[in-house]
N, C-alpha and C positions, 0 to 999 in steps of 0.2 A: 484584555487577557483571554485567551484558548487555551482551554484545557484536553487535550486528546487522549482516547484509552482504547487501545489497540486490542484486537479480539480473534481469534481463529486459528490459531497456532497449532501446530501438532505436529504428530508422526503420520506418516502417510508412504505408502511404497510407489516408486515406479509407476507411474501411467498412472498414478490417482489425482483425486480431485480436492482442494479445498478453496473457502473463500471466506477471507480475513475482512476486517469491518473495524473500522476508526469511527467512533463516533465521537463531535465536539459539542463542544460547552462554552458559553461566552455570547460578546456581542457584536452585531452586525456580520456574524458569520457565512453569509450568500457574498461577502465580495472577495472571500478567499478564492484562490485556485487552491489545490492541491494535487497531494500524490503518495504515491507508495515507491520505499529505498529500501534498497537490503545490504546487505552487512556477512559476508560470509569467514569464517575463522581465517586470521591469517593475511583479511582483502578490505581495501578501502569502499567505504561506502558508494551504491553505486544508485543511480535511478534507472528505476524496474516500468514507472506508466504515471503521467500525471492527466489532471483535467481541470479543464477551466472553469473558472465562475461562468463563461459561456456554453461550458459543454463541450468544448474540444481536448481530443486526446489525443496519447502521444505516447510511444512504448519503446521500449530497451529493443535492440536488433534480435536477441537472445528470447525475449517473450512475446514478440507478435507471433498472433493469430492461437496463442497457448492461454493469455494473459487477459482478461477484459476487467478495466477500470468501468464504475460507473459510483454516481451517489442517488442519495436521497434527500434532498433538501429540506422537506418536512421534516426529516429525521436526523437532519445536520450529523448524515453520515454518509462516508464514503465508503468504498466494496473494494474489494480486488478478487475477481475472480480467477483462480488459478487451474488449466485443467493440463492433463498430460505433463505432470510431474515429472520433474526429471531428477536423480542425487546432485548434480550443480545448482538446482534451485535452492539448494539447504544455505537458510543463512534467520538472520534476525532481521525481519522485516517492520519496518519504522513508518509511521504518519507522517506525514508534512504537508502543512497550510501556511501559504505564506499570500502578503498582499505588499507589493512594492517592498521595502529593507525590513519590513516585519516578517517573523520565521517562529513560527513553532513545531514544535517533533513529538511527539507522543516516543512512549518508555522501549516501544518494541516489543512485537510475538514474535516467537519462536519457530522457524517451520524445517522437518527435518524428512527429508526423501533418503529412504532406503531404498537402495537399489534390489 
């Protein structure tokens, strides 16, 4: 069992910067991949940037070169760094570790870009 608990949420305007943080709990956690999904009012869940238990990433068409995934392994957490905020990035941003048909999701932060 993983337990994820999502961190970094906020209000933020236009052109600003934030960077949300999943950190898990549980075992054998280095053979997860994971990633970051968001959730905007109205819109189906969409994937925003994942990475591998290898280290390889991968990002939404919409967030490259905006968006840099990265983790910590010591700290059995992953980052999502967000910069040049846009108001279409507003949505409920979700954890997700998964390893073959196993899936967990952390509760989801909040991030809300005024324009």
């Amino acid at each position: 069992q993983v337990q994820l608990v999502e961190s970094g949420g906020g209000l933020v305007q236009a052109g600003g910067s934030l960077r949300l943080s999943c950190a898990a709990s549980g075992s054998t956690l280095s053979i997860y991949d994971r990633g970051w999904y968001r959730q905007a009012p109205g819109k189906q869940r969409e994937l925003v940037a994942t990475i591998t238990s290898g280290g390889s990433t991968n990002y939404a068409d919409s967030v490259k070169g905006r968006f840099t995934i990265s983790r910590d392994n010591a700290k059995n957490t992953v980052y999502l760094q967000m910069n040049s905020l846009k108001p279409e990035d507003t949505a409920v941003y979700y954890c997700n570790w998964w390893y073959k048909t196993i899936n967990y999701w952390g509760k989801g932060t909040l991030v809300t870009v005024s324009a």
